[in-house]
KEVEXBA-464895 format. One record per residue: residue number from 1; chain; x, z, y of N, C-alpha, C in turn. Coordinates in steps of 0.05 Angstrom, whole numbers, plus 5000, padded with zeros to 4 digits. Example, Ala and Ser with C-alpha at 12.3 -4.5 7.8 and 13.67 -1.06 7.14 Angstrom:
PT/nr/kette/n.x/n.z/n.y/ca.x/ca.z/ca.y/c.x/c.z/c.y
PT/1/A/5264/5156/4886/5246/5156/4910/5264/5156/4934
PT/2/A/5257/5142/4955/5273/5143/4979/5258/5157/5001
This chain:
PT/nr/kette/n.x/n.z/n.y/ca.x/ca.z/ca.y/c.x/c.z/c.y
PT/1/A/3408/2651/8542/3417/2641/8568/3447/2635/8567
PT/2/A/3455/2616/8573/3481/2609/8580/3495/2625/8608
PT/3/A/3514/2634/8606/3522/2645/8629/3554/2633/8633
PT/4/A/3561/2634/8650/3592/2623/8666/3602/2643/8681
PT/5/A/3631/2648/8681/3646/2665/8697/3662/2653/8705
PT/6/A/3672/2642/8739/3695/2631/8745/3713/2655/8752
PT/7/A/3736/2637/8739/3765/2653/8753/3780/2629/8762
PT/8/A/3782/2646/8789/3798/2623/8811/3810/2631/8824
PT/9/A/3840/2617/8840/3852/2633/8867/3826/2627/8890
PT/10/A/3840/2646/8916/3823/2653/8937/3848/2647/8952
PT/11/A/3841/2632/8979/3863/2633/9004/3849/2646/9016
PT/12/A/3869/2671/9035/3860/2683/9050/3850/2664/9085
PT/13/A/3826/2677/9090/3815/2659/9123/3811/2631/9108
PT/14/A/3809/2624/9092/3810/2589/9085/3776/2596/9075
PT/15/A/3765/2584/9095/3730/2588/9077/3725/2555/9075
PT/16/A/3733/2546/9082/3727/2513/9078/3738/2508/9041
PT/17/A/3764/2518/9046/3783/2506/9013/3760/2530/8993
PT/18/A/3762/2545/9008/3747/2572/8988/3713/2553/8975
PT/19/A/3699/2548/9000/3673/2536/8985/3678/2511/8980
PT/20/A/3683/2498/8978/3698/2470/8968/3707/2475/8935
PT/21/A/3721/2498/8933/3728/2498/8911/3702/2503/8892
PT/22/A/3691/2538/8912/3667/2541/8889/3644/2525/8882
PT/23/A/3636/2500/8907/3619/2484/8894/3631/2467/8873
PT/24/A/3660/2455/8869/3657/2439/8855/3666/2453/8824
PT/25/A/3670/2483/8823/3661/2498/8800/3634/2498/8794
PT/26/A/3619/2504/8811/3594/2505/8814/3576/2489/8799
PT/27/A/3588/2462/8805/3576/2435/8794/3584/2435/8771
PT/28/A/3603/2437/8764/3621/2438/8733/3604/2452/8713
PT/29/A/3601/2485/8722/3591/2500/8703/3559/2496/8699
PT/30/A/3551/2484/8720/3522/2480/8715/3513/2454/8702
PT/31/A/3536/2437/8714/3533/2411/8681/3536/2412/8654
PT/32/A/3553/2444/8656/3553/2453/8621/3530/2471/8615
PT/33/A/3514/2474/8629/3486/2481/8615/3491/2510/8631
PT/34/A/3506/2529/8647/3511/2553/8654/3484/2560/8670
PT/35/A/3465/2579/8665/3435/2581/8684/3452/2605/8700
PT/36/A/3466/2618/8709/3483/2640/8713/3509/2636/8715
PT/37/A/3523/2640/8743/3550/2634/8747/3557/2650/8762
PT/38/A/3580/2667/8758/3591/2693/8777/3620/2685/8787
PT/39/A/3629/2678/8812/3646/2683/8826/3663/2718/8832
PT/40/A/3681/2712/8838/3693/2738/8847/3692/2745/8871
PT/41/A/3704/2774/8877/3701/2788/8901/3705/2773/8911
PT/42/A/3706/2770/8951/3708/2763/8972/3720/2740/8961
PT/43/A/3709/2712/8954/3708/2687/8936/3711/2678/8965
PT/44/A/3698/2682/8984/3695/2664/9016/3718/2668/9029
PT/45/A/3721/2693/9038/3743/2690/9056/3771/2706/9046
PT/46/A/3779/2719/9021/3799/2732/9017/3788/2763/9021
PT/47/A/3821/2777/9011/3812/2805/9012/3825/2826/9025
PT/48/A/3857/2813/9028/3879/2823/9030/3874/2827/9066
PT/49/A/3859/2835/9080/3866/2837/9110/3871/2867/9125
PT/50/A/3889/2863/9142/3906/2885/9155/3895/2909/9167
PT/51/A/3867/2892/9183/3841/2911/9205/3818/2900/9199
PT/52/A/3800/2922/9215/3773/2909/9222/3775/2888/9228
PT/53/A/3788/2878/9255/3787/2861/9275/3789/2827/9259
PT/54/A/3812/2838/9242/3818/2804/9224/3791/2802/9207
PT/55/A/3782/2815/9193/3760/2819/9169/3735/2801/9188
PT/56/A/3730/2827/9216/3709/2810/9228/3703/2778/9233
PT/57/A/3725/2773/9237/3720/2743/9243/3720/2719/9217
PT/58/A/3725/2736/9194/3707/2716/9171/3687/2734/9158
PT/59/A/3667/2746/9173/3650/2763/9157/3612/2744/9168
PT/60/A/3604/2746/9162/3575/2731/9166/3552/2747/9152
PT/61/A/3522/2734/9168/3504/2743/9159/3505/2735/9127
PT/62/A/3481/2744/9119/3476/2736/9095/3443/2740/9096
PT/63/A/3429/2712/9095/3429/2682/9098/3449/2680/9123
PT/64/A/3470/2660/9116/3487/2648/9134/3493/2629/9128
PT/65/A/3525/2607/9144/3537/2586/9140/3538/2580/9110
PT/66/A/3561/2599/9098/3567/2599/9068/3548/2591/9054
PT/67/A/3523/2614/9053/3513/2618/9038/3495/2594/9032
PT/68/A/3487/2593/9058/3471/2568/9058/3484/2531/9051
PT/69/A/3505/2535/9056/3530/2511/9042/3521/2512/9016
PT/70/A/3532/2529/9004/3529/2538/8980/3505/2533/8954
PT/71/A/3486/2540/8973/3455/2546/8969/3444/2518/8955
PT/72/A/3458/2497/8973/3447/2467/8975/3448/2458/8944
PT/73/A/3473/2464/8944/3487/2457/8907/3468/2468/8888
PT/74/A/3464/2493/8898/3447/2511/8874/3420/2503/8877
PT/75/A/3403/2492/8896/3378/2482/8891/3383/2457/8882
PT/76/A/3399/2441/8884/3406/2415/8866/3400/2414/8833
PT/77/A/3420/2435/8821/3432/2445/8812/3408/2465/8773
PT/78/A/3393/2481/8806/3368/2505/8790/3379/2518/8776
PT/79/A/3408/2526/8780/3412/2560/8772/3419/2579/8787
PT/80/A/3428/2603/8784/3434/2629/8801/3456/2629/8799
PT/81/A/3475/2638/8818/3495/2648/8821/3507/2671/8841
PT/82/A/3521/2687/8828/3535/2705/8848/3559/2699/8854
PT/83/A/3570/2708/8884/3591/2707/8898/3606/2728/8917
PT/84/A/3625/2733/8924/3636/2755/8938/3637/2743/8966
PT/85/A/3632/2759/8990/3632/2745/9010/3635/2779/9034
PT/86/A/3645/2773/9054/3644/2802/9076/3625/2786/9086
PT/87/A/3602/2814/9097/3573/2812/9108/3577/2827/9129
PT/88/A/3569/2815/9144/3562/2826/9176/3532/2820/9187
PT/89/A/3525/2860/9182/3501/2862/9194/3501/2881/9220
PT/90/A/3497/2865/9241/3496/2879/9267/3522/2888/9284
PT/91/A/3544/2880/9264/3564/2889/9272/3586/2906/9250
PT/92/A/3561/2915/9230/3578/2936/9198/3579/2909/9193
PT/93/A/3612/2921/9175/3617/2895/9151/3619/2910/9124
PT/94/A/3605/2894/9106/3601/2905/9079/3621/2887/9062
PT/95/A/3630/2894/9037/3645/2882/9020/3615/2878/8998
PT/96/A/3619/2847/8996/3580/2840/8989/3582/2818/8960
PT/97/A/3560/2822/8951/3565/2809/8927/3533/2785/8936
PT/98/A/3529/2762/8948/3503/2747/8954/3489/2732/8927
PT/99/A/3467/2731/8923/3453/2724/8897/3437/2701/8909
PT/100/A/3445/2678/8900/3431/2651/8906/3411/2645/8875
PT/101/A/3391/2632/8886/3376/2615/8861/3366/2593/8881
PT/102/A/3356/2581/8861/3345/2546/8872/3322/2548/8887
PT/103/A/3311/2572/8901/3296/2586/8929/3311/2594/8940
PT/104/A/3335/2586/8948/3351/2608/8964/3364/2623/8960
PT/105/A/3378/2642/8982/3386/2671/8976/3368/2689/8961
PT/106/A/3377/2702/8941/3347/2727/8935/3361/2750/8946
PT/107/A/3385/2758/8958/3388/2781/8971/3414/2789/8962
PT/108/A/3428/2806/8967/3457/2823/8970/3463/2842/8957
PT/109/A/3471/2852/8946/3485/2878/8939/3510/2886/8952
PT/110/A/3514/2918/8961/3542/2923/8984/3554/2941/8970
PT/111/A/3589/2935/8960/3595/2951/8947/3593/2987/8951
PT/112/A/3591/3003/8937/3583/3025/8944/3607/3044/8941
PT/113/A/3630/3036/8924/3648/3057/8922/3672/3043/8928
PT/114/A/3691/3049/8952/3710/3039/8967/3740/3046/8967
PT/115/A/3747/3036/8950/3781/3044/8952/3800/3046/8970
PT/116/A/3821/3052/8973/3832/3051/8998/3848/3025/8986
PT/117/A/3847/3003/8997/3857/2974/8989/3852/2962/9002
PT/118/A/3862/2937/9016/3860/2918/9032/3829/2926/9050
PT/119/A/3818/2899/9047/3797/2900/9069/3771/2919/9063
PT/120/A/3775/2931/9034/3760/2959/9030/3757/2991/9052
PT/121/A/3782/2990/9061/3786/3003/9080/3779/3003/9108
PT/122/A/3768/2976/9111/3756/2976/9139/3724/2971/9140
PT/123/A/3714/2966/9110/3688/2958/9107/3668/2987/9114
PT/124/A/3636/2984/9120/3626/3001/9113/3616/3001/9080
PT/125/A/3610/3022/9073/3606/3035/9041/3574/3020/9038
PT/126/A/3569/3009/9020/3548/3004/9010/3520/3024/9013
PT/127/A/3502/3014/9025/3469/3026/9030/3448/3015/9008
PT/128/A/3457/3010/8990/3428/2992/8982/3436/3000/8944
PT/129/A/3425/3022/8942/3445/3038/8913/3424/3021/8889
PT/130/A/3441/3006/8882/3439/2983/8857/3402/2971/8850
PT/131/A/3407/2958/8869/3377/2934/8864/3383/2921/8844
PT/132/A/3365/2912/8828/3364/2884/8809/3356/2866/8825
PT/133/A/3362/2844/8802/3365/2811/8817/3356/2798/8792
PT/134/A/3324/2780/8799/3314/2768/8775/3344/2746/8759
PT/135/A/3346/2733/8744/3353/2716/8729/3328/2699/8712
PT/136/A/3342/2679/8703/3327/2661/8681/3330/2680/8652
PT/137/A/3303/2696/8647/3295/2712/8620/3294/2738/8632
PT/138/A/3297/2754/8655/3317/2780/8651/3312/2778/8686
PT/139/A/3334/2810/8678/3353/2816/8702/3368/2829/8711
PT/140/A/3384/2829/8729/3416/2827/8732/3416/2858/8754
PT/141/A/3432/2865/8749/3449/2891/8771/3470/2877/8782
PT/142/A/3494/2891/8796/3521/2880/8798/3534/2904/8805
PT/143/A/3558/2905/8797/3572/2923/8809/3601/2903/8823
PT/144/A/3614/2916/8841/3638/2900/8852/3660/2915/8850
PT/145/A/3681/2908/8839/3707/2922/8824/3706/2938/8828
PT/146/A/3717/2962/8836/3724/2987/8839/3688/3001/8833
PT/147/A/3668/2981/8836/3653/3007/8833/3643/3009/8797
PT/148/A/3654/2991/8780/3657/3001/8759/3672/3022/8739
PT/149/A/3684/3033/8764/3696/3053/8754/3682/3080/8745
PT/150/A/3652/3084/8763/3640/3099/8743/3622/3095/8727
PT/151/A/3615/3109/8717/3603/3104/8697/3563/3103/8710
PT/152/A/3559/3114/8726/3542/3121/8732/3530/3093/8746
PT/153/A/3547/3074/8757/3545/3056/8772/3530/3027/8749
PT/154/A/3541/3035/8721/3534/3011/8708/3509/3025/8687
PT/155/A/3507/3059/8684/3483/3071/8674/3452/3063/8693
PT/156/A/3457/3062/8717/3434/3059/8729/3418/3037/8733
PT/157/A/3435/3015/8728/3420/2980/8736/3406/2985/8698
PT/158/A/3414/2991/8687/3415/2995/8661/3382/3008/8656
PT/159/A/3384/3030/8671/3351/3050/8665/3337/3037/8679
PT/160/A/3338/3021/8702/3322/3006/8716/3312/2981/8703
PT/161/A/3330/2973/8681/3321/2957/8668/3331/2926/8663
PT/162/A/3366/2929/8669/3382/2906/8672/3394/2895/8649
PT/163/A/3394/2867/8642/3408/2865/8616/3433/2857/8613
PT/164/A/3440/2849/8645/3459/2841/8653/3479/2861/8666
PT/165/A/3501/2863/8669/3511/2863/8692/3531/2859/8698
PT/166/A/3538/2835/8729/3556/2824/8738/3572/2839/8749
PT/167/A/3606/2832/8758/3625/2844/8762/3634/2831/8782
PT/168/A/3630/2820/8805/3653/2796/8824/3679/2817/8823
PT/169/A/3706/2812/8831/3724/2832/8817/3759/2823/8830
PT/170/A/3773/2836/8849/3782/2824/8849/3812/2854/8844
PT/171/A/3824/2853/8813/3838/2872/8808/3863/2861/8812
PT/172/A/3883/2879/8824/3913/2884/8831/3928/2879/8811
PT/173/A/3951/2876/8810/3968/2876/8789/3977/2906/8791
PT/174/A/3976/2924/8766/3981/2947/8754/3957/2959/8754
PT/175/A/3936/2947/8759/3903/2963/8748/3907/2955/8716
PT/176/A/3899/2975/8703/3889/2970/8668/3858/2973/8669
PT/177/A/3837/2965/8688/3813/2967/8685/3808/2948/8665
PT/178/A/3815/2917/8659/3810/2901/8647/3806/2906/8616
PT/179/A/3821/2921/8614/3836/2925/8589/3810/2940/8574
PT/180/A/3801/2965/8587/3774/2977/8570/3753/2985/8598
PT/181/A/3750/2976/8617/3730/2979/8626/3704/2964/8613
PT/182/A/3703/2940/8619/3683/2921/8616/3670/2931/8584
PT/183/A/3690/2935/8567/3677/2932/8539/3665/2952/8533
PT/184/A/3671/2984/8551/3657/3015/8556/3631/3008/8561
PT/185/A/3624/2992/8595/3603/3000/8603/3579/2970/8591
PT/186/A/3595/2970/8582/3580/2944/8557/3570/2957/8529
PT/187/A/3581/2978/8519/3574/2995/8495/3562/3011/8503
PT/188/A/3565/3027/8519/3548/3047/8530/3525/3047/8541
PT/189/A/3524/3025/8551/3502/3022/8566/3480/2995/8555
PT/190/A/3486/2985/8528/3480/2968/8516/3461/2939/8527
PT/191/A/3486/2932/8544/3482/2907/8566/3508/2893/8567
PT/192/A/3495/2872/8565/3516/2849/8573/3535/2852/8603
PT/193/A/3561/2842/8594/3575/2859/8636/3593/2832/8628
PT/194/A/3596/2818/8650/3609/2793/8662/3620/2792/8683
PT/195/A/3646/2796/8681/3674/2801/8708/3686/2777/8715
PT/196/A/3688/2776/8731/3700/2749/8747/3716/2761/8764
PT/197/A/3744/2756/8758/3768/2764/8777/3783/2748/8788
PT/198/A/3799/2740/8795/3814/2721/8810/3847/2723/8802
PT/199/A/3860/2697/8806/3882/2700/8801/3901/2698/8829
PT/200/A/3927/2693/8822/3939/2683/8853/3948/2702/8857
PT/201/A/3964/2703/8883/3976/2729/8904/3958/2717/8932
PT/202/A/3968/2739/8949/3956/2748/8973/3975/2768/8984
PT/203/A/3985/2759/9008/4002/2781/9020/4016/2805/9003
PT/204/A/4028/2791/8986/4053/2814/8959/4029/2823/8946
PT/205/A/4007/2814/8943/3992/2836/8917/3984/2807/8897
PT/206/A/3985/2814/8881/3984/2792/8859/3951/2807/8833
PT/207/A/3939/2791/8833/3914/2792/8819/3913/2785/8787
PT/208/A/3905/2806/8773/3908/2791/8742/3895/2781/8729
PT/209/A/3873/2761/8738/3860/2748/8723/3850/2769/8704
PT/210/A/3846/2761/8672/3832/2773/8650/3797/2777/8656
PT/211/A/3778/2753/8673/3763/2747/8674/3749/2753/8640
PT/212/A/3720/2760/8635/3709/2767/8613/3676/2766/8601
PT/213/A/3672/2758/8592/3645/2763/8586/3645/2777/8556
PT/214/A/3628/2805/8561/3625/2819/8533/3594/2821/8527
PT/215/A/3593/2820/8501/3568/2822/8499/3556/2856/8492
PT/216/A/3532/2864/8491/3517/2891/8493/3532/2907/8477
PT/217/A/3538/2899/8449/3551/2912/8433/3582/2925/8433
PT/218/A/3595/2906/8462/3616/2909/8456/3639/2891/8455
PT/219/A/3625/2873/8448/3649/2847/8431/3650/2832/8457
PT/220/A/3679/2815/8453/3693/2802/8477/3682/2771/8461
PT/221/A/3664/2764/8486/3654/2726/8474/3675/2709/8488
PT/222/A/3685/2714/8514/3709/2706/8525/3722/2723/8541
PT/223/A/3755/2705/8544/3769/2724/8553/3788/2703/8574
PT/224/A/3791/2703/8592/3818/2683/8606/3840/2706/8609
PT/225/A/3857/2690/8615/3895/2697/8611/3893/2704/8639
PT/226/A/3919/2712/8659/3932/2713/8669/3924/2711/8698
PT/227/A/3938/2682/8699/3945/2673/8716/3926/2638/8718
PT/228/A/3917/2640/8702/3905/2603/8704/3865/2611/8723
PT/229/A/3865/2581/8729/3832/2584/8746/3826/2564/8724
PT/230/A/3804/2574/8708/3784/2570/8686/3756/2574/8686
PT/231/A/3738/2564/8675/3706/2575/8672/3704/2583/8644
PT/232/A/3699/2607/8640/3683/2616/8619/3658/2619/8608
PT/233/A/3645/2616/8580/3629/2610/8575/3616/2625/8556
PT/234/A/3593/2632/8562/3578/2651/8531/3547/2646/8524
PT/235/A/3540/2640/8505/3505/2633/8503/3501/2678/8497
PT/236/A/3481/2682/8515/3473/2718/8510/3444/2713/8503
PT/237/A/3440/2735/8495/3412/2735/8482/3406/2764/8505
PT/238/A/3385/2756/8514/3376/2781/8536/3362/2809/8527
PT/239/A/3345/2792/8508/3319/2804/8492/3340/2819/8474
PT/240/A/3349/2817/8467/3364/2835/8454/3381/2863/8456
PT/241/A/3390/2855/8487/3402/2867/8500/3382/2890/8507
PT/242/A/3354/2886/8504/3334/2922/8516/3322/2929/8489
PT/243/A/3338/2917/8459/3333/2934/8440/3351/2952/8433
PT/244/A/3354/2979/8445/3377/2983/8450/3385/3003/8421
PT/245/A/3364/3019/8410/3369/3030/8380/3383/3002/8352
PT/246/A/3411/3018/8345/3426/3009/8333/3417/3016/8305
PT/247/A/3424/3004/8292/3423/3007/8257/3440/3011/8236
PT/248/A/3456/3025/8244/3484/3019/8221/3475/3011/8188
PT/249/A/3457/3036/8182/3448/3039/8160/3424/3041/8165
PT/250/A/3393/3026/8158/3369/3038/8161/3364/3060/8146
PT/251/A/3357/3074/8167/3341/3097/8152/3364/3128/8153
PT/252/A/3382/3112/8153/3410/3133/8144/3433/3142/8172
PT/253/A/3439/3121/8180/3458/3118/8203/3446/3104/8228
PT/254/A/3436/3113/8255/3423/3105/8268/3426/3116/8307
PT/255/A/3425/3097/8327/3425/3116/8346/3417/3104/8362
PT/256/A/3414/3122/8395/3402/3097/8419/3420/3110/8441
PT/257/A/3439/3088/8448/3450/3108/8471/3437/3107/8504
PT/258/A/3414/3098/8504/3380/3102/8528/3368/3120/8518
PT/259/A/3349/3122/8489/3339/3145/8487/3349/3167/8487
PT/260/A/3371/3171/8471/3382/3198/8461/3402/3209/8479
PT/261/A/3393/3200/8498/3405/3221/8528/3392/3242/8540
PT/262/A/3409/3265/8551/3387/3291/8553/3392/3293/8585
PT/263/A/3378/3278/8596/3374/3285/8633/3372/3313/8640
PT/264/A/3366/3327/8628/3353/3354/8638/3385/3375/8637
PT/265/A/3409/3362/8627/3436/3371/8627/3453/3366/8640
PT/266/A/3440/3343/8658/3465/3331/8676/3462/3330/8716
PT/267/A/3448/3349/8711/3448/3354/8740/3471/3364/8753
PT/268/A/3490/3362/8744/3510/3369/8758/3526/3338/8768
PT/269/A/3514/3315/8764/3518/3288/8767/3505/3283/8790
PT/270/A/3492/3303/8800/3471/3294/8826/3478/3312/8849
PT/271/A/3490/3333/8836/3500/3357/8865/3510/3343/8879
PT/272/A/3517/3359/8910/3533/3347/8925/3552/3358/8923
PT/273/A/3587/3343/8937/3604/3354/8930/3607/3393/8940
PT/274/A/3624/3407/8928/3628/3438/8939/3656/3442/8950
PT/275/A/3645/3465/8964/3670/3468/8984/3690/3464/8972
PT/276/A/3721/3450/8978/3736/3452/8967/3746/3428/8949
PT/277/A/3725/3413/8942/3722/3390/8922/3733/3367/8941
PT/278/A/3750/3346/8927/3760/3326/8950/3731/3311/8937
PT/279/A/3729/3296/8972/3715/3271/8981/3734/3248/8990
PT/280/A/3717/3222/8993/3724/3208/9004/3738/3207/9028
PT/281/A/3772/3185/9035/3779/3193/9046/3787/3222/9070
């Protein structure tokens, strides 16, 4: 499968320049053969906002305006793509990652682990703890920046059975996630992981690009710089990606980091927190 990662600026409140831009990435990457194209966090409306109050008024259902804008291109088009967008259900706003194919929306993922950072802080926390999302061969998890920080977040799309997993992503200047996250929960978890971050500033915070696609093993197939808005490109092999026992040496040097895990030791990954232990805010 061919996959694509855009890295692009984002204006904040600008959802017209915002989808404008990503269709005509959109079109780009899917004339280069991309069956899979991942946008970054809040790709629609920005990220950087002060309150609830500002957030609410570019937040939308999902099936909504955007998505459905959006949508048109991608049934044209007949590939999948993910995007960052704030979701408003009932009134909660989620920080949301929406999954289009050439039927439509196939559904949402809500980030689940919330930093104290811009419009993270006013969102509600993710309900919906890591669904898959078919793809062309396969299929996909996602996590949304900050929630690749644990580890647990990119282990579980993983046992469920993901070969993928997307990253919409929109990191600060002085995060070093770039640097060895992606390539960790890509070895570890012996799955392809594809980050899409954004470049630009936003109200004094400046974003560092380093957009990525790694493959299962580890290895960086691309990488963008900085500061530039680029599409990246990688042919992945899926099937490959759920053979997950390695071979250094047959017979001699060998391992599986799925099988040769001992569940029955890590229940202390499932406790709840104890008195005393910081929580969330």
């Amino acid at each position: 499968m061919k996959l694509a990662v855009v890295q692009m600026d984002v204006r904040l409140s600008d959802k017209s320049r915002n989808i404008q831009a990503m269709m005509e990435r959109l079109e780009s990457a899917a004339q280069n053969g991309a069956q899979l194209i991942i946008f970054p966090e809040c790709a629609v409306s920005g990220y950087c906002f002060n309150s609830l109050n500002e957030a609410i008024l570019e937040a939308e259902a999902i099936p909504g305006p955007s998505t459905e804008a959006i949508a048109q291109v991608v049934r044209k088009r007949g590939c999948t793509i993910v995007l960052g967008i704030l979701e408003n259900e009932n009134g909660r706003i989620f920080n949301s990652a929406a999954v289009i194919g050439p039927e439509g929306v196939r559904g949402a993922y809500r980030k689940l682990h919330l930093p104290y950072l811009g419009v993270d802080r006013f969102v509600t926390a993710g309900d919906r703890p890591f669904p898959l999302f078919p793809i062309p061969g396969g299929q996909m998890g996602i996590n949304i920046c900050y929630d690749c920080s644990f580890p647990e977040a990119g282990r579980v799309p993983k046992l469920k059975g993901a070969q993928v997993l997307a990253i919409p992503t929109n990191w600060p200047a002085g995060s070093d996630s770039w640097e060895h996250v992606p390539k960790v929960r890509a070895t570890e978890n012996h799955m392809i992981v594809a980050v899409a971050d954004r470049v630009g500033e936003e109200r004094g915070f400046r974003f560092v690009g380093h957009s990525q696609i790694i493959s299962f093993t580890g290895q960086v197939l691309a990488e963008a710089g900085d500061s530039e808005e680029t599409v990246l490109y990688a042919e992945v092999d899926l099937s490959a990606a759920d053979r997950n026992r390695i071979a250094r040496v047959p017979g001699v040097y060998e391992f599986d980091r799925i099988a040769d895990r001992r569940p029955e030791l890590y229940g202390a990954l499932a406790g709840a927190a104890k008195p005393g232990e910081p929580t969330r805010r």
